[in-house]
Backbone bond lengths (Angstrom), bond angles and torsions (degrees), N, CA, C in turn:
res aa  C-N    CA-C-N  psi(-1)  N-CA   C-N-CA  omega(-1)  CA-C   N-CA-C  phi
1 X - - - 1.445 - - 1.528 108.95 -
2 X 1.510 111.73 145.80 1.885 104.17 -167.86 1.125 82.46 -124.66
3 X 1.397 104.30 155.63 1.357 120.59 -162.19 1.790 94.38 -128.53
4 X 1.416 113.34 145.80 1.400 128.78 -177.21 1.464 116.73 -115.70
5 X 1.246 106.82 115.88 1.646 133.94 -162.28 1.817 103.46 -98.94
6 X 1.149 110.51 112.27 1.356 98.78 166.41 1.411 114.11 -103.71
7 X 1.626 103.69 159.82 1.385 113.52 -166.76 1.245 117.10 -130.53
8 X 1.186 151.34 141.08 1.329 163.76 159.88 1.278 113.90 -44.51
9 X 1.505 143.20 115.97 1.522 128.09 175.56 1.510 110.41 -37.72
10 X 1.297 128.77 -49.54 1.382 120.56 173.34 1.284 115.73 -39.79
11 X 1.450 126.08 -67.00 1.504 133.73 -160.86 0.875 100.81 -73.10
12 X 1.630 131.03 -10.15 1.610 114.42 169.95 1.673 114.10 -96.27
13 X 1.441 105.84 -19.18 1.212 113.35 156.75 1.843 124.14 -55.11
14 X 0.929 94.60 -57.87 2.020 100.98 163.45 1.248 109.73 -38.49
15 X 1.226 126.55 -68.94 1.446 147.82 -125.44 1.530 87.89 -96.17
16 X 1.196 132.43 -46.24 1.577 127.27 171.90 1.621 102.14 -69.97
17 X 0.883 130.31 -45.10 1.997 129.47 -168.40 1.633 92.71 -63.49
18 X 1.481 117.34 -46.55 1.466 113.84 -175.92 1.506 124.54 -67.39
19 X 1.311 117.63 -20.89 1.132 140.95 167.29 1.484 102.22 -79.82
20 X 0.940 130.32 -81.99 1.690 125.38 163.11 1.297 108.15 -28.58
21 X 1.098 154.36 -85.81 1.191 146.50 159.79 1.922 127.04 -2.17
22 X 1.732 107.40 -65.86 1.275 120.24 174.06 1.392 92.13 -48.81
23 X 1.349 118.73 -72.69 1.451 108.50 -147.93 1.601 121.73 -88.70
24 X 1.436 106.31 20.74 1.760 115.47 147.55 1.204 104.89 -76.96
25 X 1.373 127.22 -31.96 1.763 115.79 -157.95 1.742 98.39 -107.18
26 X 1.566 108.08 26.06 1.715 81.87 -178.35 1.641 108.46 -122.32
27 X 0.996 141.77 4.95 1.138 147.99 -170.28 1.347 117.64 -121.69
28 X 1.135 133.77 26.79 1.454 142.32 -179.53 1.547 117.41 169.03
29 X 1.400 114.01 156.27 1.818 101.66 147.63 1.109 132.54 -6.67
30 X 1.176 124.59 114.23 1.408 126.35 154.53 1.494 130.02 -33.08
31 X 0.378 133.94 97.86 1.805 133.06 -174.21 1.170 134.37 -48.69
32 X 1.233 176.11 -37.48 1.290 161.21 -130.17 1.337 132.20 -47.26
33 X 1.519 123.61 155.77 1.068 122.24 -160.57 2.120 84.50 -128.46
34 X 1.193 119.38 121.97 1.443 114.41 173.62 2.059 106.39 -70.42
35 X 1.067 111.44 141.68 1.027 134.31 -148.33 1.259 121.38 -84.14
36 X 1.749 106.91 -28.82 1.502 120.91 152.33 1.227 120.94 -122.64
37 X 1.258 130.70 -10.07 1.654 120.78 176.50 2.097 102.14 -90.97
38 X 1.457 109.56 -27.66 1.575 114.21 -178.37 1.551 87.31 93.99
39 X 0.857 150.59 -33.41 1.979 135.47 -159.64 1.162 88.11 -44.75
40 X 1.239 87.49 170.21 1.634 118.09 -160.37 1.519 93.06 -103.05
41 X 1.467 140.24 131.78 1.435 142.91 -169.05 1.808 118.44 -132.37
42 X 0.916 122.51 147.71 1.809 123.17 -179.67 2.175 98.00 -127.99
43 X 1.117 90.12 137.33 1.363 89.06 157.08 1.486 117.99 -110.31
44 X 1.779 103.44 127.82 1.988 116.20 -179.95 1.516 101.52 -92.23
45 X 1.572 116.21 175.75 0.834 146.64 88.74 1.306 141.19 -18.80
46 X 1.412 128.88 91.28 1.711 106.74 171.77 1.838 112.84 -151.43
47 X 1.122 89.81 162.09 1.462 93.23 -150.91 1.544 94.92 -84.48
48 X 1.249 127.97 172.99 1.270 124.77 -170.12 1.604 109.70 -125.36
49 X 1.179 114.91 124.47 1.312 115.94 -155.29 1.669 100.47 -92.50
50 X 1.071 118.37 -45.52 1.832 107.22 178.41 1.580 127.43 -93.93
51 X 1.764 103.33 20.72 1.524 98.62 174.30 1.654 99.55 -88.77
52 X 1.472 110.76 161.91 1.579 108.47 159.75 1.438 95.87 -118.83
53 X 1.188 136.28 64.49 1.922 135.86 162.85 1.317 89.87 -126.61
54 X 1.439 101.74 123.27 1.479 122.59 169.85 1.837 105.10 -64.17
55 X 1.078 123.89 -37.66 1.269 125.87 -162.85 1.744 113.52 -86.12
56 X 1.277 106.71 -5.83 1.753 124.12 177.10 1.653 108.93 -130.65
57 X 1.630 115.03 31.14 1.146 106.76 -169.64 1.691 113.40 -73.98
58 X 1.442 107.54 -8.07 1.247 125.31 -147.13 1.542 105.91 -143.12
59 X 1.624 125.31 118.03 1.360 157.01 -165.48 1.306 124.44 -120.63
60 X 1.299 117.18 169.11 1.086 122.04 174.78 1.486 110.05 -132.29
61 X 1.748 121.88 138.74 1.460 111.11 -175.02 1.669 88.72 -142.91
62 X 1.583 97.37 155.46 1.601 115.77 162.14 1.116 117.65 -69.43
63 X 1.447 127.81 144.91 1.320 118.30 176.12 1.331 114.76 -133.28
64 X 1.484 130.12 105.30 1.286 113.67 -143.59 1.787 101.84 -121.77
65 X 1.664 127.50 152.63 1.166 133.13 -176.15 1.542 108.61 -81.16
66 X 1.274 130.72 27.90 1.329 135.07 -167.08 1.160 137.22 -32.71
67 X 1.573 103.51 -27.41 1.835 109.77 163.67 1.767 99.62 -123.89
68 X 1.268 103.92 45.83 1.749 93.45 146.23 1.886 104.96 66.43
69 X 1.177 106.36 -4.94 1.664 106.22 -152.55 1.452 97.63 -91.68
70 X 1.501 148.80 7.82 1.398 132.88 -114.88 1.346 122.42 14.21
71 X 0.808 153.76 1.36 1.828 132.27 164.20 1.496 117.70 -78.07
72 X 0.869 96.13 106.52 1.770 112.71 174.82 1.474 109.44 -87.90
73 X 1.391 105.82 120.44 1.383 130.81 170.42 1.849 127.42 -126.51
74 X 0.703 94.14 157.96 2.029 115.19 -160.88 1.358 89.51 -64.24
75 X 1.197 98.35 105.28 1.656 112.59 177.17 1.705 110.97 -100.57
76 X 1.476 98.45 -22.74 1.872 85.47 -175.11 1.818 94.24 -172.41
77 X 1.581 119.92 134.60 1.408 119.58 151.88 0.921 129.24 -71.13
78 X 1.575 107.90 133.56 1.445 103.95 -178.43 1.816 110.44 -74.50
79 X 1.564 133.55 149.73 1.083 114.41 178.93 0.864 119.03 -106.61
80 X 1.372 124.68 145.33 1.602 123.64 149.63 2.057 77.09 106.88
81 X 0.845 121.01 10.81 1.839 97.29 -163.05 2.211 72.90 -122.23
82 X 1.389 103.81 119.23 1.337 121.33 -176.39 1.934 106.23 -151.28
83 X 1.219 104.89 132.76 1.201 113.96 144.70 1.584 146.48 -153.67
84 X 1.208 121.78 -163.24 1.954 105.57 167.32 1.395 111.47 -87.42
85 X 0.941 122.09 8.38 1.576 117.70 -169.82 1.339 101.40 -169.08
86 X 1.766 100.67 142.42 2.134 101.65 -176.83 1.488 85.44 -73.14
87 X 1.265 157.83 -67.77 1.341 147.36 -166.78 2.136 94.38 -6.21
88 X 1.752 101.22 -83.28 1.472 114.00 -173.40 1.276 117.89 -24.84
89 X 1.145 103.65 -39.27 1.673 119.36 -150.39 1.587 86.40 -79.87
90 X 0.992 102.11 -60.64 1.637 120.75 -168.73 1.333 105.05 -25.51
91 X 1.742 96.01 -77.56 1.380 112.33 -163.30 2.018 103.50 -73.61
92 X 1.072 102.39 -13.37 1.633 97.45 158.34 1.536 141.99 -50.32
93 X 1.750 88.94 -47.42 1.269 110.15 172.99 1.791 118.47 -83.69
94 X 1.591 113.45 -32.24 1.120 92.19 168.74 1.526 128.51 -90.10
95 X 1.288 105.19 14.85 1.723 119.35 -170.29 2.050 85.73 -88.16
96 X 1.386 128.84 -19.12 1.335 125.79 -155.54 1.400 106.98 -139.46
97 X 1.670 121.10 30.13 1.673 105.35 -134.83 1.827 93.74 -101.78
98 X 1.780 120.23 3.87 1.160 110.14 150.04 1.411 120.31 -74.05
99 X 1.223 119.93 -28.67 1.662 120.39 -165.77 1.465 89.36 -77.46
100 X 1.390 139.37 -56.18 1.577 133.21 -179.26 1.899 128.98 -39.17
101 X 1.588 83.79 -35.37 1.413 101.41 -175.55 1.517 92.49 -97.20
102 X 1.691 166.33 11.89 0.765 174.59 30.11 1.758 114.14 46.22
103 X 1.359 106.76 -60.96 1.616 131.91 170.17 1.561 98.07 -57.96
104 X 1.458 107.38 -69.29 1.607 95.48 -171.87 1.273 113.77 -66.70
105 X 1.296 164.08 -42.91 1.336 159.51 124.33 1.351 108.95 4.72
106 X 1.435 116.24 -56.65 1.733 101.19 172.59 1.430 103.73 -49.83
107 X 1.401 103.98 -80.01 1.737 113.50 -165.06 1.138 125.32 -38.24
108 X 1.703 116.61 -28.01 1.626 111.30 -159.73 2.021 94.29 -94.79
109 X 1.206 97.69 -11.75 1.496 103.58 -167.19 1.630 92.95 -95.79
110 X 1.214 134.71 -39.53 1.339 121.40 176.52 1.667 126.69 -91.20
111 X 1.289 106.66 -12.77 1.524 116.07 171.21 1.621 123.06 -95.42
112 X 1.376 127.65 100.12 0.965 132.19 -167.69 1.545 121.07 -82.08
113 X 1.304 88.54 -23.59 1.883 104.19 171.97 1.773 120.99 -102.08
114 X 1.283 101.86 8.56 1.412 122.37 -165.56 1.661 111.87 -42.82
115 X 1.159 105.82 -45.45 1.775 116.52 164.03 1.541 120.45 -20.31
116 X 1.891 72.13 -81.68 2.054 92.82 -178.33 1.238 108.13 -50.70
117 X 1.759 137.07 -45.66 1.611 120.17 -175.39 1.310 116.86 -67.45
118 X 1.503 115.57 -4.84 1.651 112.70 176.38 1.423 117.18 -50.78
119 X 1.341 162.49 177.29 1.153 147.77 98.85 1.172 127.71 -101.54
120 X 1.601 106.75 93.05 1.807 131.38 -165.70 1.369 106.98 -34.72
121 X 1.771 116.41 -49.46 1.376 95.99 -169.60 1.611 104.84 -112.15
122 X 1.752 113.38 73.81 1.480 96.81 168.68 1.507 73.24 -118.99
123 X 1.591 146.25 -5.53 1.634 112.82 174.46 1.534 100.99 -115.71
124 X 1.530 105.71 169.06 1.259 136.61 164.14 1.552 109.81 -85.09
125 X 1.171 110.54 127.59 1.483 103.19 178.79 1.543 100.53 -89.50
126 X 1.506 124.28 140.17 1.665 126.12 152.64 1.257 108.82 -97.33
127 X 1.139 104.40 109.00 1.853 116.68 -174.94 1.632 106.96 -92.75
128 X 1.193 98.69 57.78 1.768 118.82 155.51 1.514 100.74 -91.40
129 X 1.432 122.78 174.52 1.217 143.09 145.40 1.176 121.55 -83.64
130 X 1.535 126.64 143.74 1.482 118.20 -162.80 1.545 85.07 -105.65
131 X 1.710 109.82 131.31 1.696 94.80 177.35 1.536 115.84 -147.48
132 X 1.502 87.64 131.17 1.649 119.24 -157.41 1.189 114.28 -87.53
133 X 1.103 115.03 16.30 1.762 129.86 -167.38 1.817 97.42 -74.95
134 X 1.650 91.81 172.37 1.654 88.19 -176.34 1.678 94.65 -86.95
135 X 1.175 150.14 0.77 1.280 120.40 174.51 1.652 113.49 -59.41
136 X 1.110 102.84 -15.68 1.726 107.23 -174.96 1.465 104.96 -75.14
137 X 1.379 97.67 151.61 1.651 114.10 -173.15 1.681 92.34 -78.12
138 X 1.846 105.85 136.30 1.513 93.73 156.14 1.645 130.70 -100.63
139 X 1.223 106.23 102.69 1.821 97.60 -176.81 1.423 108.20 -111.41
140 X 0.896 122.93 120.14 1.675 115.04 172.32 1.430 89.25 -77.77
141 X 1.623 92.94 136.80 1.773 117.75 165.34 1.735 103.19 -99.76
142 X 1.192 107.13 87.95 2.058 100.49 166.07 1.696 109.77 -57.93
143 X 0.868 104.31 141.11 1.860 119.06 177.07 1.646 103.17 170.23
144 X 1.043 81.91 -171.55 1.811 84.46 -165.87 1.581 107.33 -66.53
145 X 1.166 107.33 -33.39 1.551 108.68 178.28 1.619 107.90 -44.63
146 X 1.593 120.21 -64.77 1.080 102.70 -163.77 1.969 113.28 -67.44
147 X 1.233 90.49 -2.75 1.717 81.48 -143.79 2.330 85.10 -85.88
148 X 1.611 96.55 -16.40 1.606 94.88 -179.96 1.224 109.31 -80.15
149 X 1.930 135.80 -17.07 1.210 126.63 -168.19 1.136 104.07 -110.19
150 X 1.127 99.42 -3.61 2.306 98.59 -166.89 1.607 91.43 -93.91
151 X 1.415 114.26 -42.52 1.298 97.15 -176.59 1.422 138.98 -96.50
């Protein structure tokens, strides 16, 4: 038996943008565009090679086309966005992925030396796609992560 839900023009307004929304972010790289040079940017996954905390083994970094050449390289960490597993991380970032793209826009627009503080080889890149599509389960995980980027 199907049952009939009525909706408010608003809430059906949401409910299509969110759907529009999910399914830009689920089938590839994440996208970014850097904010003053224009390169073309992806947000990874990558594991972090000189921490020893099991519980921050796992990051998130920009990866940006900076001379036009295709090679994309680690232009900036994302902060505060940590977990034990790229799965966490993942679904961290797409549980928040306006506030991330919000974060990087501050940073890339106020740090002029932002490059040089990188250190390219403390991550491993996992060259998956991070994907925000609705097949993904939504659970918010509370822990410090969310509670340092949300607010």
């Amino acid at each position: 038996m199907k049952k009939k839900i009525l909706l408010s023009e608003s809430q059906l307004i949401e409910l299509i943008k969110r759907i529009i929304k999910e399914e830009k972010y689920s089938e590839e790289d994440l996208k970014y565009t850097h904010p003053r040079t224009g390169a073309a940017c992806k947000i990874k996954v990558a594991e972090n090679k000189v921490t020893n905390r099991e519980h921050s083994k796992f990051g998130a970094v920009l990866l940006c086309d900076t001379y036009g050449d295709g090679e994309y390289m680690v232009t900036a960490e994302l902060p505060a966005v940590d977990g034990p597993t790229p799965e966490s991380v993942s679904d961290f970032i797409c549980d928040n992925i306006e506030k991330t793209y919000e974060i990087l826009d501050d940073m890339l627009t106020q740090d002029e030396d932002l490059m040089e503080n990188v250190n390219h080889r403390r991550w491993d890149i996992i060259d998956e796609p991070i994907k925000c599509g609705l097949e993904r389960p939504k659970e918010k995980k509370l822990g410090i992560l969310n509670k340092t980027l949300v607010n």
